[in-house]
N, C-alpha and C positions, 0 to 999 in steps of 0.2 A: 879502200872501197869508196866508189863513189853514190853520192844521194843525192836527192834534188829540193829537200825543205828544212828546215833547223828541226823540224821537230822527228824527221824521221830518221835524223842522226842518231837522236837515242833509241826510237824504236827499233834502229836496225842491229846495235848495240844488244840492247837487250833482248829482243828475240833470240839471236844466236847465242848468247849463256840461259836462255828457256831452256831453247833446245838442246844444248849441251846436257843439261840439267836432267831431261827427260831422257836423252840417251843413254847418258848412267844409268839410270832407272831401270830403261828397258834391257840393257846389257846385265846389268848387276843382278836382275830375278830370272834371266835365260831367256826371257822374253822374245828378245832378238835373235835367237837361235831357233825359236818352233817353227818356221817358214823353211827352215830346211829339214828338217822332217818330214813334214807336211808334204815336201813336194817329193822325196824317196819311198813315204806310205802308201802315197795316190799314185803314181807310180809301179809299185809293188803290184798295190790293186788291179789297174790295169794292166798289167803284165799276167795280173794271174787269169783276166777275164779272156786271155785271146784265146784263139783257137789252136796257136804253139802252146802246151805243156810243156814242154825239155824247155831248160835254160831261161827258168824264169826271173832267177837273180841278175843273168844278163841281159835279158830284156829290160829289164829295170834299170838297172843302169844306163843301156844307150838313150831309154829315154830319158832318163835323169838328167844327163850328162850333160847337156847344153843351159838346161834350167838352171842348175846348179853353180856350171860360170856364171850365167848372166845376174844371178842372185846374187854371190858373191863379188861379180865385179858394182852391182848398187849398194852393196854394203857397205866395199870398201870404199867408193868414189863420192859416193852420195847420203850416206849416213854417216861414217865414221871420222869425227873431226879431225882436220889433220894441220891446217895452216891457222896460224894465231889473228886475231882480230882483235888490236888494242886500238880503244876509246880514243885516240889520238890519231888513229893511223887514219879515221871515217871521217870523211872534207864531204860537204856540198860546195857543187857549184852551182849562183843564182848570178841569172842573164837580168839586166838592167839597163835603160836609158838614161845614158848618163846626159846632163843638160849643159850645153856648150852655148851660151848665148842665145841665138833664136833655131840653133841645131838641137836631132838628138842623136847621140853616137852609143854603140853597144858595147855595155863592158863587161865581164865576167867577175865576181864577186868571189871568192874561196872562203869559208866559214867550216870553223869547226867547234867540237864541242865545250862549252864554257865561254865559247866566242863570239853568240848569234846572235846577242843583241838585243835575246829577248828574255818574258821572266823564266823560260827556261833555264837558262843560267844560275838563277838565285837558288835551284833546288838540286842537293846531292842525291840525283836519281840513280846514279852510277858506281855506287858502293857497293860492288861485286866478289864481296868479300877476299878480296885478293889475288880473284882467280882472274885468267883473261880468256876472253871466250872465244873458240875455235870453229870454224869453218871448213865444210866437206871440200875437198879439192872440187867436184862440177859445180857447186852450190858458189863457190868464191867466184869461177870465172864466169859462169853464166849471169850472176848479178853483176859482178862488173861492167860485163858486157851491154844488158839490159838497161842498168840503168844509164849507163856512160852513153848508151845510143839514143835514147829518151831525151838525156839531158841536152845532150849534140844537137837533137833535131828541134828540141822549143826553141833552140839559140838559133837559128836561123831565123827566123821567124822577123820582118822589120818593125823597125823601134817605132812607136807613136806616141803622141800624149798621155795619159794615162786619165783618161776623165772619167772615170768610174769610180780608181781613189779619190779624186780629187771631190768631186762630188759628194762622195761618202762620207769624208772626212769633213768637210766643211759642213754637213747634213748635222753631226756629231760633234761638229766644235763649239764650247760653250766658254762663257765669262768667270774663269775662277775667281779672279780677282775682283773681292766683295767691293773696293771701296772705287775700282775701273766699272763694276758692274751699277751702282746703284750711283756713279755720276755719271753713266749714261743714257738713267731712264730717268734721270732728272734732265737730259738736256731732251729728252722727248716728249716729258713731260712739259718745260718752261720755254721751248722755242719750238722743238718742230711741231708740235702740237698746234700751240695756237698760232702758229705762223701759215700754217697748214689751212687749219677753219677760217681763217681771216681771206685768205686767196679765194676757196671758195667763195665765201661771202661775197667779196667788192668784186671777183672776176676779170681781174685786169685786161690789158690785150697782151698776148704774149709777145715777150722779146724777140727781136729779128737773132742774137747772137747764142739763142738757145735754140736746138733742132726739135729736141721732143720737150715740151716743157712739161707734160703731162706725167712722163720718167722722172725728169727731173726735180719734181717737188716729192716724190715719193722715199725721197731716202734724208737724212738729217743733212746732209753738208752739200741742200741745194744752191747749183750756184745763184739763182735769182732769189734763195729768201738771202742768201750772205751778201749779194750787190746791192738789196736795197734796204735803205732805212727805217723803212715801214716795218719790215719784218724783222732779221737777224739785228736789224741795227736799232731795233726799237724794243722787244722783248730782252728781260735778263735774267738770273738764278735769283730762285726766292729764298734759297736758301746757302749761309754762306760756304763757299769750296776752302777746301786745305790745298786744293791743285797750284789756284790761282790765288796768291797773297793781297792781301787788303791794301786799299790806293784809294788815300784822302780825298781827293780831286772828284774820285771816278765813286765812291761810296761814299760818301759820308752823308750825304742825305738819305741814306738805309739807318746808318747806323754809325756811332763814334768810336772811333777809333779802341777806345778803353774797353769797350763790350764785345767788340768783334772778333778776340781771337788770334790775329791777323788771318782772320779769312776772307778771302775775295766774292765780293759780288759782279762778277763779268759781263756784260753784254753779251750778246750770243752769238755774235761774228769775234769777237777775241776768245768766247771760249771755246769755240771751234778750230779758232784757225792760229791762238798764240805759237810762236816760234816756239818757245823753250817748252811750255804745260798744257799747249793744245787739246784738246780730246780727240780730235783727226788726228794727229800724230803719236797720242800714247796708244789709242785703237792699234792704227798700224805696226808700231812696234811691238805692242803685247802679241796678237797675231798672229808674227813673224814668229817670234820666240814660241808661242803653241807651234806654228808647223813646221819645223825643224829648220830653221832661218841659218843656225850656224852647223848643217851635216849640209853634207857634200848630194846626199841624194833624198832630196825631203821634197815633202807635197807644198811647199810654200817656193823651190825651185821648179815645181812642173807648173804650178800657177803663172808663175811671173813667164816662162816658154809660152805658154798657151798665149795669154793675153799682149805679149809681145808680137804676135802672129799678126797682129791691126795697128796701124801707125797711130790709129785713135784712141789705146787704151794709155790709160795716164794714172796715177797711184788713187786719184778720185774714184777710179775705175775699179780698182782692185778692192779699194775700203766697202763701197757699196756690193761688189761679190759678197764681199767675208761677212757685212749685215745681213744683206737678203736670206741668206742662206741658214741663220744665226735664229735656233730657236726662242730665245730668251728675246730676239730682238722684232722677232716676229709677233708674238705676244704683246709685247707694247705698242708695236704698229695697229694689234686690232681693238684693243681694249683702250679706253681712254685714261686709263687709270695711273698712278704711281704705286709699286707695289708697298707702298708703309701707308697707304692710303686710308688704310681700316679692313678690317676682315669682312665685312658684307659685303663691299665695294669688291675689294678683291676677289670672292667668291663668286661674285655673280659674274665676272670676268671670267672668271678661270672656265669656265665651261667655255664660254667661244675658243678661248684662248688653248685648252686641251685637243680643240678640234686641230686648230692649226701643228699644235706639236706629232700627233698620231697619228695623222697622216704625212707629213712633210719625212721625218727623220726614219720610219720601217720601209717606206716603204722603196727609199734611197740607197738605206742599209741591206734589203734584201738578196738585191744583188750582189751585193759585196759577200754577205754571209756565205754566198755557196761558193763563191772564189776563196774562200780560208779556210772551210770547212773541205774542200776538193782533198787537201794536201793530205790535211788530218784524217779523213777517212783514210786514204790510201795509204799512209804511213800504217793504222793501226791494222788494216786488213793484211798490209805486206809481213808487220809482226806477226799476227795470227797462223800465218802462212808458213811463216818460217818453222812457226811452235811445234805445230801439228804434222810438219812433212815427216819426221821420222814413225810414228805411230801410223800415219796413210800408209809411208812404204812398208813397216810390215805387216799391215793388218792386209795388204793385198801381194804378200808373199814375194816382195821386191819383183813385182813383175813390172817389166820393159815396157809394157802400154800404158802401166801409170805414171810411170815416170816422165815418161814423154809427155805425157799429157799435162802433169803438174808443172814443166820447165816451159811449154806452153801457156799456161794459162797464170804463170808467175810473170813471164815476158809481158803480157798483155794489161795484169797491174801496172807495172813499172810504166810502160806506155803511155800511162792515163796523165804522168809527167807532161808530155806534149799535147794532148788532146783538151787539157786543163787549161795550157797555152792559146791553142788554138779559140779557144773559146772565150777566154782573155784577151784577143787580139779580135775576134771578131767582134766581142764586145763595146772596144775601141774604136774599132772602124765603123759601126752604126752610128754611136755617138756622135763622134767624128761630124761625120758625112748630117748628121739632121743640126749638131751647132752650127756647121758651115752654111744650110739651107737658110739656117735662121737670124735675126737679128742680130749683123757684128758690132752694131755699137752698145747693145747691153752687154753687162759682162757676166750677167748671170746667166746668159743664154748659151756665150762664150767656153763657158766654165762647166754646164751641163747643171746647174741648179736647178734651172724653172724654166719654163718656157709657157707664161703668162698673156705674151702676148698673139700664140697661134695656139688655138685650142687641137688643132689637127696633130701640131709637133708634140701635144702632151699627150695624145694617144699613141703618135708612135714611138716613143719614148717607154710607156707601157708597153706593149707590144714588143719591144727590143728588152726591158726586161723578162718576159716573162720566156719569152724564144730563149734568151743567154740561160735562164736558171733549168729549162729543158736539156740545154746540152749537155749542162753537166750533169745531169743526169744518163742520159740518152748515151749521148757517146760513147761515154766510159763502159758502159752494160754493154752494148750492142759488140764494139772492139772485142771487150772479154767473152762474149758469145761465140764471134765469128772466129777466134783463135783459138776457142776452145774447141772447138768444133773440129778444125784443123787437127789439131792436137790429137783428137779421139783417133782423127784416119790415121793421123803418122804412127800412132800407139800399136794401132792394128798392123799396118804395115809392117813396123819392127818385128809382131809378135808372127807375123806371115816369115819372115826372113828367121827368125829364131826356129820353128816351128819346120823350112826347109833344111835348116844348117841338123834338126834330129832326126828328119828323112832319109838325110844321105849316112847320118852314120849308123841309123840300123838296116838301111843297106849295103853297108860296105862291112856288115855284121859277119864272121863267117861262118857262124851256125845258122844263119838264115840262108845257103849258099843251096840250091839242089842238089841232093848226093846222084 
């Protein structure tokens, strides 16, 4: 059987041993036998209410007689498990942009259970006590069907960037590393800071060899505080690094050798920019390693796609993405502070600095939430579905309109596969279309982080969130309405064609015959 999410491999799983479960149930107390009574007592009844007296047991019967198959054949086809459904046998397939250089080509992914990759795996939800759970012969083909066609049709759909993860993820990506994390609010503290207030101050004229220089000083590894000596090359760490090893020459007027440690006191174009112990360069590599640097399909390969799209993006390019974006880094961009600074200092910070976090990273994240959340509803609603089908059919006497209507309006879940897509892909292509509008040589613009410097593209940027989190609303509802709907007529219809097929045989009756 096929799925469309890792998580509704087990739900699909376990619904059909629910249902198994409940059909026992309902067989084992007779349960699932009162619908055929039911339909020879009503029956009776009306046989006994016509205006023929004689042969009222064969009235009953001809009208019986068609309800009776069509009960029996939902019973057997559609309630009564018949084909096995083992854990192993249920594959999703999940369509992907695979990343080929400055391409993206479509691949098809096969995942199954114990194999998704995610903490579903770590949990034995599927101890089924040894049983394997079975599937109605129309229930098997029709989800096959359904979902196989769902799945087929979001695959079509063409490949793009994906900057809404990317976005997301970088909204949410933080510094675990305590001792990467507090030497890099110490290089904002001891260089970009006052390298920063100093510019203001004296005002220089700006470089011919720098385009926006006003960008440019806004992030630590500006290239005009590291060219000139006044700045990177005149501020240094006050305190000594384990990064950077102690150098007689270059420290020893801090401090001698014997008390130091061997910790280094750097200048702040070496600790920026050393070859081997860099802060530019362990940044990038930690980074890398956060967004999946060595998997085949990670948000650190859709990164590097994107920002290859401009001959002017450059790894400078990509470290300033990953800070702009970098709650923790945002924070010491607004507050002047070091966080071992003292606790007043830092509290009186933390309010500016809360404003930046609570707005930057929900309201990024929002959209993503209902792109993960899509699957997982429709996973748990298709389990539900499945639970409950055999108590629907016989609490409404395995009648043929309901049944239609429920194969109907289970199609229309399955659906929501593509229409989740759809919404996904449109999402993209907004995006898309307002980076490309906007500033190609920021790379935060690039990448869908900010868009600071057109206050118009941060409204439409709202505006494209708040439309993508409607669809997936909307869509989904409105499809499951309009096919339900469908459904009800086709239901009637059947029970119109049922309904002739008992006209003709208590006309072809031959106590009904005029003598």
């Amino acid at each position: 059987m096929i799925v469309s999410s890792s998580i509704e491999l087990y739900t699909t799983v376990l619904g059909w041993f629910m249902f198994n479960s409940l059909w026992d149930l309902l067989t084992g107390t007779g349960v699932a036998l009162i619908p055929f009574a039911f339909i020879v007592i009503r029956n009776l009844i009306e046989a006994r209410k016509s205006r023929d007296k004689t042969d009222i047991g064969v009235q009953a019967f001809a009208r019986s007689e068609i309800e009776l198959y069509v009960a029996f054949f939902v019973l057997i086809l559609c309630c009564n498990p018949a084909i096995n459904l083992a854990p192993q046998s249920v594959r999703a397939n999940i369509h992907q942009c695979e990343v080929n250089g400055d391409s993206l080509t479509q691949t098809t992914r096969e995942i199954r259970i114990g194999q998704t990759g995610t903490t579903y795996d770590r949990i034995d939800a599927l101890e089924l006590d040894g049983r394997t759970p079975k599937v109605p012969i129309i229930w098997y083909i029709w989800d096959f069907f359904s979902s196989g066609l769902a799945t087929t049709a979001a695959g079509i759909l063409p490949c793009q960037p994906d900057l809404r993860r990317i976005s997301t993820e970088l909204a949410t990506l933080q510094i675990h590393d305590k001792q990467l994390r507090d030497e890099t609010a110490m290089f904002y503290r001891d260089c970009w800071r006052p390298s920063l207030n100093r510019y203001l101050r004296d005002k220089p004229p700006a470089p011919q060899d720098i385009e926006d220089i006003d960008q440019d000083i806004m992030w630590p590894g500006s290239r005009f505080f590291l060219g000139h000596s006044s700045y990177y090359g005149h501020y240094r760490t006050t305190e000594g690094l384990w990064s950077i090893r102690y150098d007689r020459d270059r420290d020893s007027n801090i401090v001698t050798p014997e008390y130091s440690d061997g910790r280094g006191f750097p200048y702040c174009r070496q600790w920026w920019l050393d070859e081997s112990d860099g802060l530019h360069g362990r940044l990038l590599d930690y980074f890398a390693d956060e967004l999946g640097n060595s998997e085949e399909q990670s948000t650190w390969s859709a990164i590097l796609q994107v920002l290859t799209r401009t001959s002017q993006s450059t790894r400078d390019d990509l470290l300033r993405a990953l800070l702009s974006a970098n709650t923790d880094i945002q924070r010491l961009q607004i507050n002047n502070n070091y966080p071992r600074d003292g606790f007043w200092r830092g509290a009186a910070d933390a309010v500016t600095s809360g404003v930046a976090a609570a707005m930057s990273v929900p309201d990024r994240t929002k959209a993503r939430m209902y792109r993960d959340a899509g699957p997982i509803i429709q996973a748990v609603i298709l389990m539900f579905f499945t639970v409950v089908t055999p108590l629907l059919l016989v609490l409404s006497g395995y009648r043929l309109d309901v049944l239609v209507t429920a194969l109907a309006v289970k199609f229309s879940v399955f659906f929501w596969t593509f229409l989740f897509a759809v919404a996904v892909w449109m999402d993209n292509f907004f995006l898309t279309a307002v980076t490309q509008w906007g500033d190609h040589s920021d790379p935060t613009t690039l990448l869908g982080v900010r868009f600071s410097n057109d206050s118009g593209l941060d409204i439409t940027v709202e505006v494209i969130r708040y439309v993508i989190r409607s669809l997936f609303l909307v869509l989904p509802l409105l499809f499951t309405m309009l096919v339900g709907m469908a459904g009800i007529n086709g239901g009637r219809f059947a029970n119109t064609l049922m309904d002739a097929g008992g006209g003709v045989a208590n006309a072809s009756d031959p106590s009904r015959l005029v003598k």
